[in-house]
Structures are given as structure tokens and as C-alpha cells.
C-alpha positions as CSV (number, residue, x, y, z in Angstrom):
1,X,2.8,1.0,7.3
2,X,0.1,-1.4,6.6
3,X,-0.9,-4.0,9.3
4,X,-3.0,-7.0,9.6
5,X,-3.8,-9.6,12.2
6,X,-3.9,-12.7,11.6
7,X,-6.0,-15.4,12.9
8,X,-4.8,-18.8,12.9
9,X,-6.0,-22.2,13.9
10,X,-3.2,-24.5,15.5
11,X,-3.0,-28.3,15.3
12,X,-3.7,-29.3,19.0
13,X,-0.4,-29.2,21.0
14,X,1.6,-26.9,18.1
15,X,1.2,-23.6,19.9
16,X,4.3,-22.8,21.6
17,X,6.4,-24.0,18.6
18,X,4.0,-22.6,15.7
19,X,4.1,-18.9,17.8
20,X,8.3,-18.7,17.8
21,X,8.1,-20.1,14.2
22,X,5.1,-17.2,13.6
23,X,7.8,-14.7,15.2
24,X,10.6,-16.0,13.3
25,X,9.0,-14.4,9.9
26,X,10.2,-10.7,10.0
27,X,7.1,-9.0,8.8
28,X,5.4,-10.4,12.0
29,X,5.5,-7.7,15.0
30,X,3.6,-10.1,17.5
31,X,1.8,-13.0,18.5
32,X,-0.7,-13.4,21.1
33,X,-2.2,-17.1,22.0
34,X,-6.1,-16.5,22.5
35,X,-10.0,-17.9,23.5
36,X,-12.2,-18.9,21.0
37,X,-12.2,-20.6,17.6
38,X,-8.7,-19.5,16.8
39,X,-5.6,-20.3,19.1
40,X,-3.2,-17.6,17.6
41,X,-3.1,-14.3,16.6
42,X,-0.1,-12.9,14.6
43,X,0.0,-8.9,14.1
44,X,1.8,-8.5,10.8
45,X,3.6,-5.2,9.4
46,X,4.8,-4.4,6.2
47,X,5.5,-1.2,3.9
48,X,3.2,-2.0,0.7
49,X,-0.1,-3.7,0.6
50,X,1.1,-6.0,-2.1
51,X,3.8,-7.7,0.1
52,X,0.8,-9.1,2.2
53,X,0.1,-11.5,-0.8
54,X,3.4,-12.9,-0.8
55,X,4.1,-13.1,3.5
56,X,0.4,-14.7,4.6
57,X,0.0,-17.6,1.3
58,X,3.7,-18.1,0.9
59,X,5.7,-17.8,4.2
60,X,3.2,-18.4,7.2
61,X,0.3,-20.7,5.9
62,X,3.0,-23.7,4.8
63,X,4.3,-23.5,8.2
64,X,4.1,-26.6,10.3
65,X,0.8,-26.6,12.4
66,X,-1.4,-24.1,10.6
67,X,-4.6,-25.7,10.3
68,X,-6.9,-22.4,8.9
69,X,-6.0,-18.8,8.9
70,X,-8.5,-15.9,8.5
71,X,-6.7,-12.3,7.7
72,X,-8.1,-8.8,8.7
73,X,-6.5,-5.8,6.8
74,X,-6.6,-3.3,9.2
75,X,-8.0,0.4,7.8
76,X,-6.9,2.9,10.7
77,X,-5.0,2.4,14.2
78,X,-7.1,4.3,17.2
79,X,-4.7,3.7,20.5
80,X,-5.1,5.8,23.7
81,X,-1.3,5.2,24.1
82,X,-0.7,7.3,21.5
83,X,-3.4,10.1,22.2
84,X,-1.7,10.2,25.6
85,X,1.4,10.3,24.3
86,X,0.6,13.2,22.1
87,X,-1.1,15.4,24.8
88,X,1.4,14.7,27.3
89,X,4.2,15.9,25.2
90,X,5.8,18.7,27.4
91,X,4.4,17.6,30.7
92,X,7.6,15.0,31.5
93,X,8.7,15.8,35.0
């Protein structure tokens, strides 16, 4: 599974609607308003790395209220939920 997050920069008062519209694309796991110089965040999933060409140009940037994206491929996933998940395998009451 590759992911990628997404940062995006919302036309003022488009973040409600642009996040359900962001969540409406089925390659998009979450989206998290934020802080800062970007106002959204939208974690992105997808089998190959090739389909990110086609889901981040050609279905979420022409969406109404994207002002500027910026994508970060991700390279490894490092979650203590999983490492305690793993090591607690066993110890369920």
C-alpha cells in the first residue's frame, strides 16, 4: 500500500465542504483540518505508485476550493499502535 499526505491550502470559508468533498474521493483514507500555512491535510492510499499521478493532478486539485497543494510520498510507516499491537498479541484478557 503506498500512502501520501496531502497538504492543501483552502479558499477562506471552503473547509468544511472542500474536507467531505476530499473524503468523497475513494483513494482518500482521512482528512484532518490543521495550524499553519495549510488548512487541510488529506492521507491518501492506493495500491501502485503510478495511480498517485492520476488521483492528486486529476481528481483532488480541480476540486472546488483548492487553492495550493504540496504532496509528501511517504517511504515507511513507524506507529506505536502497531508495535503494541504486535507485542501484545496473546496477552488479551
Amino acid at each position: 500500500m503506498i500512502t501520501a499526505f496531502v497538504l492543501i491550502q483552502a479558499t477562506p470559508g471552503t473547509v468544511p465542504d472542500l474536507a467531505q468533498a476530499l473524503l468523497d474521493v475513494p483513494e482518500v483514507a482521512e482528512v484532518y483540518s490543521v495550524t499553519g500555512e495549510y488548512d487541510l491535510v488529506a492521507i491518501l492510499r492506493v495500491k501502485e505508485y503510478a495511480e498517485m499521478a492520476d488521483v492528486v493532478p486529476a481528481r483532488l486539485v480541480p476540486l472546488p476550493g483548492i487553492e495550493r497543494t504540496m504532496t509528501l510520498m511517504a517511504f515507511q510507516c513507524f506507529s506505536r499502535h502497531d508495535l503494541e499491537r504486535l507485542f501484545s498479541i496473546g496477552m488479551e484478557e
